[in-house]
C-alpha positions as CSV (number, residue, x, y, z in Angstrom):
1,X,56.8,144.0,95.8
2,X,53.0,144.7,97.3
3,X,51.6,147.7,96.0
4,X,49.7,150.0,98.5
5,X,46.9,152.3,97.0
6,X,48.4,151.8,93.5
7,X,51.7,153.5,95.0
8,X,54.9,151.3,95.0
9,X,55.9,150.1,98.3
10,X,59.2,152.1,98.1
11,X,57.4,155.2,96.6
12,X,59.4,157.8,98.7
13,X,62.8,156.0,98.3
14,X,62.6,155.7,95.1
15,X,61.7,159.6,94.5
16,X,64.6,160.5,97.0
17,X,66.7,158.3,94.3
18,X,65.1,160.0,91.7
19,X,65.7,163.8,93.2
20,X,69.2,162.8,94.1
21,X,70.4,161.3,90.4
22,X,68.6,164.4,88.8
23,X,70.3,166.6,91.3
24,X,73.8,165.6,91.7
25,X,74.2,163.1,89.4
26,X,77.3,161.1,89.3
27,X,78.4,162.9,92.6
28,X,75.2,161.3,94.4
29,X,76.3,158.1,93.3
30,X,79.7,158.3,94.5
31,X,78.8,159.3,97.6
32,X,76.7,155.6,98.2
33,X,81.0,154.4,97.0
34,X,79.5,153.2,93.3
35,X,81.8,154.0,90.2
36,X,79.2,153.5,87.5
37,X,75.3,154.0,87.4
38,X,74.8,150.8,86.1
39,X,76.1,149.5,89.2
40,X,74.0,151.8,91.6
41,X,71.1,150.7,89.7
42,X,71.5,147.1,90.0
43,X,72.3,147.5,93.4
44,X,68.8,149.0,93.9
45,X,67.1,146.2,91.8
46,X,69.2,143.4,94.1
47,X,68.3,145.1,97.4
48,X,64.4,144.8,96.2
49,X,64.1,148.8,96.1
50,X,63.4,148.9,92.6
51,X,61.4,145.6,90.2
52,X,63.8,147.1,87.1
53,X,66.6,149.3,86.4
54,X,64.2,151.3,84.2
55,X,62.1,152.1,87.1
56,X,65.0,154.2,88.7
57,X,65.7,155.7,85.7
58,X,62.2,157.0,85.3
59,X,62.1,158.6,88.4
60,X,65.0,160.4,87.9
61,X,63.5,161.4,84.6
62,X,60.9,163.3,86.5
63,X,62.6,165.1,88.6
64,X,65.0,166.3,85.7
65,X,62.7,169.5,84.3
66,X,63.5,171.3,88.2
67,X,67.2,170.8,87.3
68,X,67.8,172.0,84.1
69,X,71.7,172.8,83.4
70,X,72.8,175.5,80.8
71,X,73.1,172.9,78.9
72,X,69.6,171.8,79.2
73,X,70.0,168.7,80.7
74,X,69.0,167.6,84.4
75,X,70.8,164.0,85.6
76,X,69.0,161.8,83.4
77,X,69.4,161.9,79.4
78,X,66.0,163.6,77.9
79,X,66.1,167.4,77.5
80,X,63.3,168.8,78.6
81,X,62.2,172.7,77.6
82,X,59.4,174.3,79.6
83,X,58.3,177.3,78.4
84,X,55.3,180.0,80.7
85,X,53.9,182.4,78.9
86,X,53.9,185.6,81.2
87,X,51.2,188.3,81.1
């Protein structure tokens, strides 16, 4: 995969990946009629929209701190805890 001003050459599909695992998780999956991640993942790697598995599974780590649950988890698995100090 060719690399475009040191973006990857499926930049915005992989962060509408990454928004939608963070977002919905297993029901954005299910809606593309995968069962597992795993699967949805390689799928992604097979189809050339990702070089690794790993790659998908950092982008959904990014988006996870704007979709924190009460249980302070987003989609992906790292809790993230982002605290603003008000004034």
């Amino acid at each position: 995969m060719e690399s475009k001003d040191n973006k990857h050459e499926n930049y915005e599909i992989l962060n509408l990946i990454g928004y939608g695992l963070s977002k919905f998780n297993d029901d954005f999956i299910k809606e593309f009629g995968f069962k597992t991640k795993i699967s949805f993942y390689k799928y992604c790697v097979a189809n050339n929209i990702s070089e690794t598995v790993g790659t998908i599974k950092n982008r959904m780590d990014l988006f996870d701190p704007f979709f924190l649950t009460m249980k302070g988890r987003g989609g992906g698995k790292k809790a993230i805890f982002i605290f603003i100090e008000s004034t």
